[in-house]
C-alpha positions in Angstrom: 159.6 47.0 52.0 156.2 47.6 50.6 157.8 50.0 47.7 160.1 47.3 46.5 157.4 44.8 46.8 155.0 47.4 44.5 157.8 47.8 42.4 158.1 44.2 41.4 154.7 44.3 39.9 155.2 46.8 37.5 155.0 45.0 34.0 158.2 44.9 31.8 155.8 48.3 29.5 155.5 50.2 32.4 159.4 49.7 33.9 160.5 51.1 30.3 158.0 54.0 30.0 159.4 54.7 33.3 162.7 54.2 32.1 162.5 56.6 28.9 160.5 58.8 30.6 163.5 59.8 32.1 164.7 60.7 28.2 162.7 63.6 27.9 164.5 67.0 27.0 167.0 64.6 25.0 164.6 63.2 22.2 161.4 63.6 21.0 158.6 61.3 22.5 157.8 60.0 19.5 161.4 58.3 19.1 161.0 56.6 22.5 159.6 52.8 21.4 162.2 53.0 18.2 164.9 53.6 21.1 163.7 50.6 23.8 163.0 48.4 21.4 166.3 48.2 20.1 167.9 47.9 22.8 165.1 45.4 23.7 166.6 43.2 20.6 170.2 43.5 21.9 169.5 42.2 25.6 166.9 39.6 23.8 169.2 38.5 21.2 172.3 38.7 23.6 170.2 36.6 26.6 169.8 33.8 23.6 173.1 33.8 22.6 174.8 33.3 26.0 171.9 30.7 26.9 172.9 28.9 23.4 176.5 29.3 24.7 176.0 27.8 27.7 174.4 24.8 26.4 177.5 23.9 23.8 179.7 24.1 27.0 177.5 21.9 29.0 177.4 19.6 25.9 181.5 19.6 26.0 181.2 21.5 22.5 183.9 24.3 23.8 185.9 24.3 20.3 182.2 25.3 18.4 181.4 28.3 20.8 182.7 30.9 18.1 181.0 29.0 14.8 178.2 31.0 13.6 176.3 28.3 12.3 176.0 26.2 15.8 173.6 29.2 17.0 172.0 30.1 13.7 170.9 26.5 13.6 168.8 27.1 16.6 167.9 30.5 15.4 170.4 32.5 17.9 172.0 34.8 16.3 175.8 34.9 17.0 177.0 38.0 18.1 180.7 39.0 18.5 181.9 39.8 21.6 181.7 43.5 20.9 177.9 43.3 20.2 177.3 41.5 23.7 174.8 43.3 25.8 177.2 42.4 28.9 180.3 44.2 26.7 177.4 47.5 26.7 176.7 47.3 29.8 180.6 47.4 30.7 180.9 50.6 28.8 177.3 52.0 29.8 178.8 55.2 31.4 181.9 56.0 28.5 180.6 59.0 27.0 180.9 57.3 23.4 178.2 54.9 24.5 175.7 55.6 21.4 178.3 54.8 19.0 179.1 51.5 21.1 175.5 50.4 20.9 175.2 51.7 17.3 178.4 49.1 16.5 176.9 46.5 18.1 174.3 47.0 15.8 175.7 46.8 12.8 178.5 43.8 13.9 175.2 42.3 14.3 173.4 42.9 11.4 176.4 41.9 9.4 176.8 38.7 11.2 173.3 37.6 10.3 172.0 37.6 7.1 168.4 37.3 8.2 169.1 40.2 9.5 169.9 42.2 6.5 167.7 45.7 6.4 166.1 45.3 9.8 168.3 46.9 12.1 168.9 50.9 12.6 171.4 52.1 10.9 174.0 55.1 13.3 170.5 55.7 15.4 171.3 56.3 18.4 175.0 58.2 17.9 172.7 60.7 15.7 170.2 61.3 18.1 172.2 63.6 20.5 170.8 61.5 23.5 172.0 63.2 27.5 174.9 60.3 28.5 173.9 59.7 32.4 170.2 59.0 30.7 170.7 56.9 28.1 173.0 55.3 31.0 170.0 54.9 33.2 167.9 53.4 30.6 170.3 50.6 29.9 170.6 49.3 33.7 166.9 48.9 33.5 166.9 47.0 30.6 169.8 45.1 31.9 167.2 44.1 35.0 164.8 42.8 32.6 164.7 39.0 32.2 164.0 38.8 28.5 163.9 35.1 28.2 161.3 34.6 31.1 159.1 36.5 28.2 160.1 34.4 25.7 156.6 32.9 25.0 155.4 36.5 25.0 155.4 39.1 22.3 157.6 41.6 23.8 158.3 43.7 20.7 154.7 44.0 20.5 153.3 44.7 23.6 156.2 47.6 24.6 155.6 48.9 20.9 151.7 49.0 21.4 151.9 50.0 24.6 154.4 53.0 23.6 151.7 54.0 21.3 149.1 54.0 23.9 150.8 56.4 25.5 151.0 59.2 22.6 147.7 59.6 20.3 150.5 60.6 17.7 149.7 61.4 13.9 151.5 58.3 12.8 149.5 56.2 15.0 146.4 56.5 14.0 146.5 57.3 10.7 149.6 55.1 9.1 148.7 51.5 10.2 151.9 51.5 12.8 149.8 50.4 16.0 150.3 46.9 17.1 147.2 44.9 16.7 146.2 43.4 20.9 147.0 39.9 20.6 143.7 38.7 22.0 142.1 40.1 18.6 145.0 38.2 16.4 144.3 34.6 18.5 140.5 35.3 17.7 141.5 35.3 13.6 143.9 32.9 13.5 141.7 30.7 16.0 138.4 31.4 13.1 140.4 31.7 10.0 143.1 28.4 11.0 146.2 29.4 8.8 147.6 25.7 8.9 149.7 25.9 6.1 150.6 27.9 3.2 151.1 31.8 2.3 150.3 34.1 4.9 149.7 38.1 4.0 149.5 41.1 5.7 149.2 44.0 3.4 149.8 46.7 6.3 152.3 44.5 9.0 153.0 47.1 11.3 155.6 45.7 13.4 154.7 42.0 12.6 152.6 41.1 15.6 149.8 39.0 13.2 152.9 37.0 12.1 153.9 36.6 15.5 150.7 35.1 16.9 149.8 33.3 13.8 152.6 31.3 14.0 151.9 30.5 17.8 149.0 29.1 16.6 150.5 26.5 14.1 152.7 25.6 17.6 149.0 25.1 19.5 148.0 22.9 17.0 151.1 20.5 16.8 151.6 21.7 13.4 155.2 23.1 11.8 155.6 26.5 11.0 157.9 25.6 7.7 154.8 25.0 6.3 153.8 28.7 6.5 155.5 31.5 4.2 154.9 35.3 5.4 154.7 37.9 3.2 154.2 41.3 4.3 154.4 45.1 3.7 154.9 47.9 5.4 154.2 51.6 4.8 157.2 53.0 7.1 160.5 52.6 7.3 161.3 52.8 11.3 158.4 50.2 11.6 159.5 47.9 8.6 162.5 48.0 10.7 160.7 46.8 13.7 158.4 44.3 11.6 161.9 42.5 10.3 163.8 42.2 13.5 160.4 41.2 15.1 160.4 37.7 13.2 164.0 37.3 12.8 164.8 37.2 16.8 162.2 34.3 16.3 163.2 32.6 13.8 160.5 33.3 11.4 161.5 33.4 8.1 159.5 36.1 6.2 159.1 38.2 2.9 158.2 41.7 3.3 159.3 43.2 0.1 162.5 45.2 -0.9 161.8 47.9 0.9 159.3 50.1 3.3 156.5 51.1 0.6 153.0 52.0 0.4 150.9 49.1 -0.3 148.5 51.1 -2.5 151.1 52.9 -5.0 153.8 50.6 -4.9 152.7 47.2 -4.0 155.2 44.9 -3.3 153.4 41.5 -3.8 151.6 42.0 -7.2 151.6 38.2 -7.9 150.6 37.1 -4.4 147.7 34.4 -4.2 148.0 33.9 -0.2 146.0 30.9 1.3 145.5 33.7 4.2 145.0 37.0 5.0 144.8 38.5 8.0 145.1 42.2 8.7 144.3 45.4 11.0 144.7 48.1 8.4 144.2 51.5 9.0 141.2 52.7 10.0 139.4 55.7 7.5 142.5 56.4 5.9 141.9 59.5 4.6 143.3 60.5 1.0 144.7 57.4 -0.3 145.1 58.1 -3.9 144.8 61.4 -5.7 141.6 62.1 -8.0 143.2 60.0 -11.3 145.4 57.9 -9.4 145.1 54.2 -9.0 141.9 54.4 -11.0 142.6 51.6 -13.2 144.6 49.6 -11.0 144.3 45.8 -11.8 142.9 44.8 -7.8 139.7 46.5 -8.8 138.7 44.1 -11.4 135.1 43.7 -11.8 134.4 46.3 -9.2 133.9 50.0 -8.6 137.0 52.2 -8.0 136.9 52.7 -4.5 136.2 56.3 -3.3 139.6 58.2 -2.5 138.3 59.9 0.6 138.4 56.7 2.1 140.5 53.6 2.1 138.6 50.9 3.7 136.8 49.8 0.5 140.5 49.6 -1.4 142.2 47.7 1.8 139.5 45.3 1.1 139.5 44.6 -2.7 143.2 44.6 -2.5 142.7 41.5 -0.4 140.2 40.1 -2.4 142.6 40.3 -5.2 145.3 38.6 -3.2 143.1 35.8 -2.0 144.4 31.9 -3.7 141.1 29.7 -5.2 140.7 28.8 -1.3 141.9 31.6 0.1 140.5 33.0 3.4 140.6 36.4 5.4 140.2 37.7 8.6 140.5 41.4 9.0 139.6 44.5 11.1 137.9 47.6 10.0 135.7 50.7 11.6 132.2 49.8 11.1 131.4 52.5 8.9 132.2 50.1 6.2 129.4 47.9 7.1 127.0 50.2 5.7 128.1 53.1 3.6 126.9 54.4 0.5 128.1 55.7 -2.6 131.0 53.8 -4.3 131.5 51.8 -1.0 127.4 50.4 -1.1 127.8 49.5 -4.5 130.8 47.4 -3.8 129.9 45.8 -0.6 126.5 44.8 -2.5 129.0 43.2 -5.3 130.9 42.0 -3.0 127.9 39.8 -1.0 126.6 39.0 -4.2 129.6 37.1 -5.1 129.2 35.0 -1.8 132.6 36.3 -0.6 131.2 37.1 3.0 131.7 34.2 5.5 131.4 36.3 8.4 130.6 39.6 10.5 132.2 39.8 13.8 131.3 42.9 16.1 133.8 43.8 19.1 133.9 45.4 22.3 135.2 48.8 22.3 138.5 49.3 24.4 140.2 46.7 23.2 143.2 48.7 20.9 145.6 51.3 23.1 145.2 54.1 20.2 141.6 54.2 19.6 138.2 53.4 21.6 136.2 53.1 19.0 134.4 49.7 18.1 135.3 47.9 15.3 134.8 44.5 13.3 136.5 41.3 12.1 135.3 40.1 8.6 136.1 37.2 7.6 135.8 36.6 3.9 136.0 33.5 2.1 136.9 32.1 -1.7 135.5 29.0 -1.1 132.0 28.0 0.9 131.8 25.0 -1.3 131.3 22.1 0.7 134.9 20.7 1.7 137.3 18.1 3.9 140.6 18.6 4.3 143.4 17.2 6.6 144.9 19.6 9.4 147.6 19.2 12.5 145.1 18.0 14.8 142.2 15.9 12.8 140.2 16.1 10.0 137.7 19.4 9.1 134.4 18.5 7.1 132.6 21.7 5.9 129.3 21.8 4.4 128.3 24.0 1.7 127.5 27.4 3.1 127.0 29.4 -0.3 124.2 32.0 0.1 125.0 32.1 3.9 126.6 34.9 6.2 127.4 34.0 10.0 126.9 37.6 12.4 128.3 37.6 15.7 128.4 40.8 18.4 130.8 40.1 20.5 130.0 43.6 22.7 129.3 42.2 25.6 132.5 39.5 25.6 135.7 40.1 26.8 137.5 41.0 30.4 139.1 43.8 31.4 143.0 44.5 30.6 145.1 46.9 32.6 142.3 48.9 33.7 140.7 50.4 31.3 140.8 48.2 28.5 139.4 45.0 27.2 141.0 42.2 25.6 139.6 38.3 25.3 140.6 35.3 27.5 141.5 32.1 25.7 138.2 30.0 27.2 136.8 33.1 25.3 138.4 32.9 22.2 138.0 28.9 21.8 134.1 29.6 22.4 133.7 32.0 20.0 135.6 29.8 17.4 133.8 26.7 18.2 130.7 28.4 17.9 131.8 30.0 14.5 133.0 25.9 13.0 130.0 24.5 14.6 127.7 26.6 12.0 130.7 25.9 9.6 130.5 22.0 9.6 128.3 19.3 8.0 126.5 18.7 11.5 126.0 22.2 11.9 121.5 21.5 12.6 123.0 19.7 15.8 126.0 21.9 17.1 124.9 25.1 16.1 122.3 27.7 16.8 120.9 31.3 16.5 121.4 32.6 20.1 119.9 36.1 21.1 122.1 38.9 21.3 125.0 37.0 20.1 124.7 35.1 16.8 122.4 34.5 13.4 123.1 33.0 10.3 121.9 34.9 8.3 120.3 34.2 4.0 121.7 36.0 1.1 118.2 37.2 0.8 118.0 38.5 4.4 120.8 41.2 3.3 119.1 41.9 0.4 115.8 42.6 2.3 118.5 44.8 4.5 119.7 46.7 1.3 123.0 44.9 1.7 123.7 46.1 5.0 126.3 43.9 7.2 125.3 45.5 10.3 125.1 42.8 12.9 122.2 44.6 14.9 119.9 44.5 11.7 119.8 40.6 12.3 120.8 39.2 15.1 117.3 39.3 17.7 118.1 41.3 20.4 115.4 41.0 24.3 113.7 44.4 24.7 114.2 44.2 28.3 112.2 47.5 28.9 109.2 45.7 28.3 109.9 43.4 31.1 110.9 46.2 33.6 108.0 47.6 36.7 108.2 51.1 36.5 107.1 51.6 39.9 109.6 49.1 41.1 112.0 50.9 39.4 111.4 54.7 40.9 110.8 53.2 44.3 113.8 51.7 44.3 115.5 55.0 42.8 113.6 56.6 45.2 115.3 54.4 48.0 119.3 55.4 46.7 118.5 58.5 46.5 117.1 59.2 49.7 120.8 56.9 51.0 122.8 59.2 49.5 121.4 62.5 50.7 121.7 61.4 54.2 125.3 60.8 53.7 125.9 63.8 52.2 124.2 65.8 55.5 126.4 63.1 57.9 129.4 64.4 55.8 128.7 68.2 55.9 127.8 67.8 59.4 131.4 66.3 60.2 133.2 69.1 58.2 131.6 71.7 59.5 132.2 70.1 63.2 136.2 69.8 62.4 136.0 73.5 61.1 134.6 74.7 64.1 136.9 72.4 66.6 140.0 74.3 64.6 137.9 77.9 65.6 136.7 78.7 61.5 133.3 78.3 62.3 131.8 78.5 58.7 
């Protein structure tokens, strides 16, 4: 009894690592989230369309249940009878079961024009996957109630959580990692993408789509009003990105094809109202020596250094932004303060007043990398403004000449164990705090608090040599000054002497049960 019960709180990542754990010998670890989460989309698309189908029955509708266009109009896709997950799981242990699923696939694909490009193509009969596995792996799937998930990112979490379990190559160093939705509710929550064009210049599998547009839902707006563009560097996760948003009914743009965004951008017209992004981090060898050096996003700036990309990820958005466009984005925090090209064109940068704010976070909060990194959120226009959203009015003052830090370090709760991630009273403090400095009554709702915030003068960075280093302005409590040292040792003094007496009382008792056994030692 107490198994099962401990089995039923395994989450819905850890029931499928489980699951295609049980894969290995038969493919490559590296192919094992491209392998669930497809099969994901079939028992997720397939749950919708029988729920769908159940509801025209119910509504006496039984001469519509094989029209297309009565599920598409709620965004179901309609799948054919041969591309039902309960028609796979009928034929789960034929031997041709790959090229069933691999049919089911494509019957799908063809079915739904927003699906066009986003599903895999023969995968899994090419793959050479051991029958009674892939077998095994389906009957768990079948056990998962997609639909009880619904509100969740599911694509998302088992991709990011896939990830977290191999520090592969393509991980860390090709944007594919899913940014933790805690982080993306944090930018959409500072940055408000209530309507217009959206951009993500490195997409991954679409989770900053995903969550943005949850947060037009929060705040009664309509996500028609929002148009995603995207791009993605490779083709398995463009893949991913494209049947991400279709299975919700998101409408999006991601270009014509899986492409570098650097050497083959496929948005050179874009002026996106937002931006928000987690490229890369310290990509290394973006461009080669003569490459890209004249490219028209650098306009007005240095060429950014090749060695590293996180000076290009950012004038690329710069150039992307509309007269009013915002971004929030995530970057290592070497970029706050290095030299060479990058000093020269974060010092540009400030000096056009393009910095709005400096966010620090914890580390622990991605699955592929510890390290801590930091939001920026830059901004076209710090004029002073009012504008109509969703949910009431927003009156900005003028903040030209100003730059909000944060250190968000100490925020945040754990998250399966060893990582951190932000609870939503968190996030909706952190953003109030950020619009409280932002608005016209900012000298009543706002204020510099110790260790967490400062708003900070264009000619405080200066006096910083352009530095945006949150430490090198917000005031931070030297509590050594405060601490008795003799307290301190006495008390040290104390544990120490505690733990020496257990450790005799414990070699005492092993030597006892040694000798009671006849090995004296």
């Amino acid at each position: 009894m107490a198994t099962k019960t401990a089995a039923k709180t395994k989450s819905t990542e850890e029931i499928l690592w489980d699951s295609a754990n049980k894969l290995r010998g038969s493919v490559e670890p590296s192919e094992y989230k491209h392998v669930v989460l497809s099969l994901i989309f079939l028992k997720f698309a397939s749950d919708k369309f029988i729920k769908r189908r159940e509801e025209l029955i119910a509504e006496g509708k039984q001469a519509f249940l094989d029209i297309p266009e009565f599920y598409q109009a709620e965004n179901v896709f309609y799948l054919p009878e041969e591309s039902r997950w309960t028609f796979i799981m009928e034929n789960a242990k034929q031997e041709n079961i790959t090229l069933i699923v691999d049919s089911a696939l494509k019957t799908i694909e063809r079915t739904n024009k927003s699906l066009e490009g986003a599903l895999p193509d023969n995968y899994f009969s090419r793959l050479g996957l051991d029958q009674s596995k892939f077998s095994a792996l389906l009957d768990t799937i079948n056990n998962i109630d997609t639909l009880k998930d619904e509100a969740h990112d599911i694509v998302g979490r088992v991709y990011e959580y896939f990830l977290s379990k191999f520090a592969i190559a393509e991980g860390k160093g090709k944007g594919e990692f899913y940014t933790p939705k805690s982080i993306v509710n944090l930018i959409a929550e500072m940055i408000e993408p209530y309507k217009g064009k959206i951009y993500d210049p490195s997409c991954g599998s679409g989770g900053m789509f995903v969550q943005s547009l949850k947060f037009i839902e929060k705040h009664k707006g309509n996500k028609k009003d929002i148009s995603i563009y995207g791009q993605e560097l490779t083709n398995t996760t463009y893949k991913l990105a494209k049947m991400n948003l279709a299975i919700r009914g998101i409408s999006s743009n991601l270009g014509n094809k899986a492409a570098d965004t650097f050497g083959d951008d496929q948005h050179k017209d874009l002026k996106a109202d937002y931006i928000m992004a987690n490229p890369p981090f310290n990509l290394k060898d973006w461009r080669a020596e003569n490459e890209l050096t004249t490219d028209p996003r650098w306009a007005g700036y240095e060429v950014p250094p090749k060695s590293n990309a996180n000076y290009a990820w950012i004038l690329n958005m710069i150039s992307k932004l509309s007269q009013n466009g915002v971004a929030g984005f995530i970057l290592a925090n070497g970029a706050l303060s290095g030299g060479g090209e990058e000093y020269k064109i974060r010092k540009q940068i400030i000096e056009n007043d393009l910095v709005e704010a400096v966010v620090i976070l914890p580390q622990s909060m991605f699955y592929s990398t510890d390290i801590s990194v930091t939001l920026w959120i830059l901004n076209r226009n710090k004029n002073e403004r009012t504008f109509e959203v969703n949910d009431g009015v927003k009156n900005y003052r003028n903040r030209k000449g100003e730059v909000l830090f944060m250190d968000l370090r100490q925020k945040g709760e754990p998250f399966e164990k060893k990582f951190i991630q932000f609870g939503e009273e968190e996030i909706t403090a952190i953003a109030t705090h950020y619009h409280n400095w932002q608005q016209q009554d900012w000298k009543v709702t706002y204020q510099d608090i110790p260790e967490y915030s400062y708003s900070a003068t264009l000619e405080d960075i200066r006096n910083k040599d352009y530095s945006l280093v949150p430490s090198k302005y917000i005031e931070f409590v030297n509590r050594d000054e405060s601490l008795d040292y003799n307290e301190q040792m006495q008390s040290l003094q104390t544990d120490l002497k505690d733990l020496f007496e257990q450790e005799n009382q414990l070699k005492n008792e092993v030597y006892n049960v040694f000798k009671t056994l006849g090995y004296e030692l």
